[in-house]
N, C-alpha and C positions, 0 to 999 in steps of 0.2 A: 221750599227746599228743592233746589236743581237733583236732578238723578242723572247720576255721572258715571250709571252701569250703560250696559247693554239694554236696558228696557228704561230709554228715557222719556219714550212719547206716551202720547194717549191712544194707544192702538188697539186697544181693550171698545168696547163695550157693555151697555148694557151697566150693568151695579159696578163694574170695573170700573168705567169710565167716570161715575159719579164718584167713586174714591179716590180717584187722581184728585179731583177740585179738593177734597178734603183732607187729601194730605198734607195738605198745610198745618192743619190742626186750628185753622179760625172754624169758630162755629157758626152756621147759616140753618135760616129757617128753610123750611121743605118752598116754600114762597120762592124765596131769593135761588133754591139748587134747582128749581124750575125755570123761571128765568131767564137763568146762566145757561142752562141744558137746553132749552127750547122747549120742553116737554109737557104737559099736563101732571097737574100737580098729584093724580093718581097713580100715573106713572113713574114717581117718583116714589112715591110713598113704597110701590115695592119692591124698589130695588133696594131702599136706605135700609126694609125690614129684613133680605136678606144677608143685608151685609151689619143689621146688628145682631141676626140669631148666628154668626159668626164670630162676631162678639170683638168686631172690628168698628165699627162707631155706636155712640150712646146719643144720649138726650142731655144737653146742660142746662144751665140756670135760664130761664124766661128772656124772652127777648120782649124790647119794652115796643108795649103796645101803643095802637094809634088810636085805640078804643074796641071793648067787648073781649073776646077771650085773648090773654097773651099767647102769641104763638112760642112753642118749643126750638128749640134752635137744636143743632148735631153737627159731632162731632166728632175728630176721630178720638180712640182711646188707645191711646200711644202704651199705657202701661197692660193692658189684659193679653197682648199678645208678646212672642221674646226670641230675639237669637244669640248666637252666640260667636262669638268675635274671637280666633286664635289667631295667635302671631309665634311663630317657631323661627326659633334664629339657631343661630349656630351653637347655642351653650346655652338658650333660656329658653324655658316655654309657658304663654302668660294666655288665659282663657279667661272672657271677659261676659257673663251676665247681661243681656240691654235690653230695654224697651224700642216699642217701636220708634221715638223720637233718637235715639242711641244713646240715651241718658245710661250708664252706668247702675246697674243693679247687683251685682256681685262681680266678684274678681279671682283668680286665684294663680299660684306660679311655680314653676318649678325650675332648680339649673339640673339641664339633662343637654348629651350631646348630641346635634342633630343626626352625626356620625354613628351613632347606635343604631339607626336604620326606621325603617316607616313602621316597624310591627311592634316597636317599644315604644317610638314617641306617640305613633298616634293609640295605642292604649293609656298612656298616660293623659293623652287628648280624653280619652271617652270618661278615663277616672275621672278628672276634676269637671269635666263637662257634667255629669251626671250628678258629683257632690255639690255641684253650685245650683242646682236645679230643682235637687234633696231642701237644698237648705232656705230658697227660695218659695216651697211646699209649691211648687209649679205642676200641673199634670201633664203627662206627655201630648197633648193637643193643646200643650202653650205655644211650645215650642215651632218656631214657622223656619229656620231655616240657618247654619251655619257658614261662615266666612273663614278662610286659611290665609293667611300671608304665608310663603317660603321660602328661603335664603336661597334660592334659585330661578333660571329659567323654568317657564311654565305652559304648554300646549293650551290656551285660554277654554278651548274649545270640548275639551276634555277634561280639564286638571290636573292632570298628570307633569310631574316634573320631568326636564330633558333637559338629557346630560347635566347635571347641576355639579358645579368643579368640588362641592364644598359638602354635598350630602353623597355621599358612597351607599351604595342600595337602592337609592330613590329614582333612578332614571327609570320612566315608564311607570312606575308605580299606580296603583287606582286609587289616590284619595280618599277622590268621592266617595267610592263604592266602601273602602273599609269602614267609614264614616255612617255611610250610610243605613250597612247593616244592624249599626246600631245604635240611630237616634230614627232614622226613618223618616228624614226629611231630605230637602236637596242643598247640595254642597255646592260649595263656588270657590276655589283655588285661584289665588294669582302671586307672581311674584312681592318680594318683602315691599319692594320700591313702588309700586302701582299702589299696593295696600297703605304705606304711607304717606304716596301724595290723596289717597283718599279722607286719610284721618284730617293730615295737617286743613286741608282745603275746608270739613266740615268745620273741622274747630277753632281755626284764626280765620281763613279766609272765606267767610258763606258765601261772599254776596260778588266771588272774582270768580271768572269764568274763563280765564286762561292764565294757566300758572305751571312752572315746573317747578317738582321736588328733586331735589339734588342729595341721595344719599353716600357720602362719604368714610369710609370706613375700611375693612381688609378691603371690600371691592368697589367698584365706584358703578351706579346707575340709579337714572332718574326714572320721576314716572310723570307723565305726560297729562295735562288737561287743559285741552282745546275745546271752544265753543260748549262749553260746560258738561264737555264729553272724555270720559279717560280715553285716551288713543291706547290700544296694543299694537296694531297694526297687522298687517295680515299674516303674521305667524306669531303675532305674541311677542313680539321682540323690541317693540316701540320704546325707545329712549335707552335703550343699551349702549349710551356712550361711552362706557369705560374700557371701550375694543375702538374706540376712534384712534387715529395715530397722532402724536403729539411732534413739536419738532425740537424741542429741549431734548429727548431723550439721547441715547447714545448707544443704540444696540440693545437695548435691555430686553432682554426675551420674556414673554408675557404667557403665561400657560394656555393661551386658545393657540398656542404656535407660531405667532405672529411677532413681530419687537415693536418695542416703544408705543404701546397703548397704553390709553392714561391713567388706567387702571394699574400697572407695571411701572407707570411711570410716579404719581401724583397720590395712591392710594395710602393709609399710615405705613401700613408695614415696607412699600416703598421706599418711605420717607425716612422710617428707622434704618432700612439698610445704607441710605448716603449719609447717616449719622455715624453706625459704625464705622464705614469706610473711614469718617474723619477720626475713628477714635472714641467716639462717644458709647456710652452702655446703653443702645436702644433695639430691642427686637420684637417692637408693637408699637399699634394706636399710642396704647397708654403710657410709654416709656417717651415717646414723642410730646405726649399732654407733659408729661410730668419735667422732663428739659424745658420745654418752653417755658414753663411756668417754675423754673429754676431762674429764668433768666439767659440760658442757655443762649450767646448771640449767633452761636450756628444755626441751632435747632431752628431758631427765627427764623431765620435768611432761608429753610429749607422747607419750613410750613408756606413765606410768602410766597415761595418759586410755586409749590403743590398749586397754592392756589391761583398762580396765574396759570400754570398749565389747564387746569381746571377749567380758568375762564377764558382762554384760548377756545376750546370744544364748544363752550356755553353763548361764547358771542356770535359762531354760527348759527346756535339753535336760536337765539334771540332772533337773525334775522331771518331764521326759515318760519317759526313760528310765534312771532312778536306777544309774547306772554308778559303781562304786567306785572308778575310777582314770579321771583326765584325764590324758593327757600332752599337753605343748605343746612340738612342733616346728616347726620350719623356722628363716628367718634373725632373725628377730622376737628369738628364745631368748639370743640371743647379747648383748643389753642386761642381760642378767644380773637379777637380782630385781626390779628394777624392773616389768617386763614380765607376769610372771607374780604379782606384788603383789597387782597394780592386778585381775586376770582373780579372782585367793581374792578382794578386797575385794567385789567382787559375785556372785558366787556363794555366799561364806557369807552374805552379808548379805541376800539375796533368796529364801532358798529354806527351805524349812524343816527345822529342824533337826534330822529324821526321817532326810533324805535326806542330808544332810550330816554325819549323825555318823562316818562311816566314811570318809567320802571324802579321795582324796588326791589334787591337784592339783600335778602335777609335771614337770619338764623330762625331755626324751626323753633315752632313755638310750645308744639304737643312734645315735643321731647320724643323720651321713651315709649311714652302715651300713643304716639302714632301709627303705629301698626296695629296693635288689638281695637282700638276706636276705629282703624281703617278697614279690620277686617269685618267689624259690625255693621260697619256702611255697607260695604260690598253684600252682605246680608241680607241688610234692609230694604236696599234698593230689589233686590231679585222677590224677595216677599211682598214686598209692596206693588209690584210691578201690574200689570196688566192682567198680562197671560195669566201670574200664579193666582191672581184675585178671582179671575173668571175659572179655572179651575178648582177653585176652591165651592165659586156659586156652585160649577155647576157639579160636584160634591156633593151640595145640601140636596139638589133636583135628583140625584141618583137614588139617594137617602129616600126621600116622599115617595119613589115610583117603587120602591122595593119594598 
């Protein structure tokens, strides 16, 4: 599994660095992780024992022997350790239970508005965080590390949301820190769209290594992964295309201050408002789903335009960052090919056909699923990392000398 956080190498050390090879979760004799490491097979032996009195790999089933004693093989133990994965949107907030592999182990959710402010949703975070952890009979040294998606801009660096048009109270906020005083592990905040091109990418696309997610919906922004790295960029703002300016628009002033960005332009609620202008009862995403799928031949004609404005922005990004897979999420999706028609008709037709010969342009496949699975990723990868492994060793060393 590629690590498409900030700790994607093996910059670790020491029992660190023998858990990178075993994150895969194939199991190897102490024979084979010598080998592979260069190291004498004693040397080995005590790293794998500190990093199972962590209770981060075990011993599995016999490896078949060439004669005289079968040797034991290890492995990691994706279930004995656990994070936990929130996705807060604008009106939902869904906390997700995971093992180390991000297999799903409890769920739970609430409609709450993200407009209530950081000091109610995220108690509402600690509630079900803590009954799913109850209910899982987890003890608090299961637990290795929490992931946030937010319906906003996010200081990567920090966690802290900035200026976010859609959470009122949250600008500057400490996340982490509220978080933290009450599970005691480390947090990792990023916006909803990085968190979902993490989910969608673990759970349709493992094995592609540049891909953009295209979330579509009140606001329009993708999240970026290149060289099987999520890009934020150097302020956290990577793939914030829905402030690009479109040339279909006609003045439309877009709440960053600016007109005709495609978020203003192409985003549903956009798209409801050139439905009323015609006359039509539309002042949402879903009032948009629900004409098109009347039959609506306006509505059509207005979802295809969304989506070529769309794929206008996207054919640039194709040839600045030639990604083999687009996915288009959010509520936008749900007009059915219309929507995502209109986004291939310009992107094939604008871009060259270098960059396009491989490319697939496709509806999300995690759905709803994609943000809480994204936020667990985000998780995993910091827990599983280097650094945190080696401070975990070096943890148990503190423990022995005291």
């Amino acid at each position: 599994m590629s690590d498409i956080s900030n700790f994607s190498g093996l910059g670790g050390s020491g029992a660190s660095e023998l858990f990178q090879i075993l994150r895969d979760g194939r199991p190897r004799t102490k024979t084979e992780l010598a080998e592979q490491m260069g190291l004498a097979r004693s040397t080995v032996t005590l790293r794998i024992e500190s990093l199972m009195e962590l209770g981060l790999v075990g011993f599995v089933d016999e490896a078949v022997s060439t004669g005289g004693r079968p040797s034991s093989r290890i492995a990691l133990k994706a279930g004995s350790k656990v994070v936990l994965g929130v996705d807060i949107g604008a009106s939902h907030l869904r906390v997700a239970l995971t093992d180390l592999s991000g297999l799903r182990l409890r769920e739970a959710g609430r409609t709450i508005e993200v407009g209530q402010g950081p000091d109610v949703v995220l108690q509402s975070v600690v509630e079900l965080g803590n009954e799913l952890l109850d209910e899982s009979d987890r003890a608090a040294g299961d637990l290795l590390a929490i992931g946030i998606g937010v319906p906003g801009p996010v200081e990567h660096r920090t966690g802290r949301p900035i200026n976010p048009p859609i959470m009122p109270g949250w600008n500057g906020y400490d996340v982490p820190g509220h978080l933290q005083d009450h599970f005691h592990v480390p947090v990792l905040v990023d916006n909803d769209v990085n968190i979902m091109a993490l989910g969608e990418r673990n759970v349709a696309w493992p094995g592609v290594d540049n891909l953009i997610f295209v979330k579509v919906a009140t606001g329009i922004g993708s999240g970026i992964v290149s060289s099987g790295m999520l890009q934020r960029g150097a302020d956290g703002v990577a793939g914030d295309i829905g402030h690009i300016r479109v040339h279909s628009g006609n003045g439309v002033p877009c709440h960053c201050g600016n007109q005709d960005c495609l978020e203003a332009v192409a985003s549903g609620p956009a798209v409801a408002a050139k439905l009323r202008a015609l006359g039509l009862d539309a002042h949402s995403s879903e009032d948009v789903v629900r004409l098109v799928a009347a039959g609506s031949t306006e509505a059509v004609h207005a979802v295809r335009q969304a989506g070529r404005d769309v794929g206008e922005v996207l054919s640039a990004c194709v040839s600045l960052i030639n990604p083999s897979v687009i996915v288009i999420g959010g509520s936008m999706t749900l007009t059915g090919e219309h929507f995502i028609a209109g986004i291939r008709e310009m992107v094939y037709s604008r871009t060259i056909p270098l960059a396009t010969q491989h490319l697939q342009i496709v509806q999300s496949g995690s759905g709803l699923d994609a943000g809480v699975l994204g936020a667990s990723m985000l998780a995993i990868h910091h827990a599983m990392s280097p650094q945190r492994i080696d401070a975990m060793v070096n943890g148990l060393s503190g423990q022995a000398a005291s």
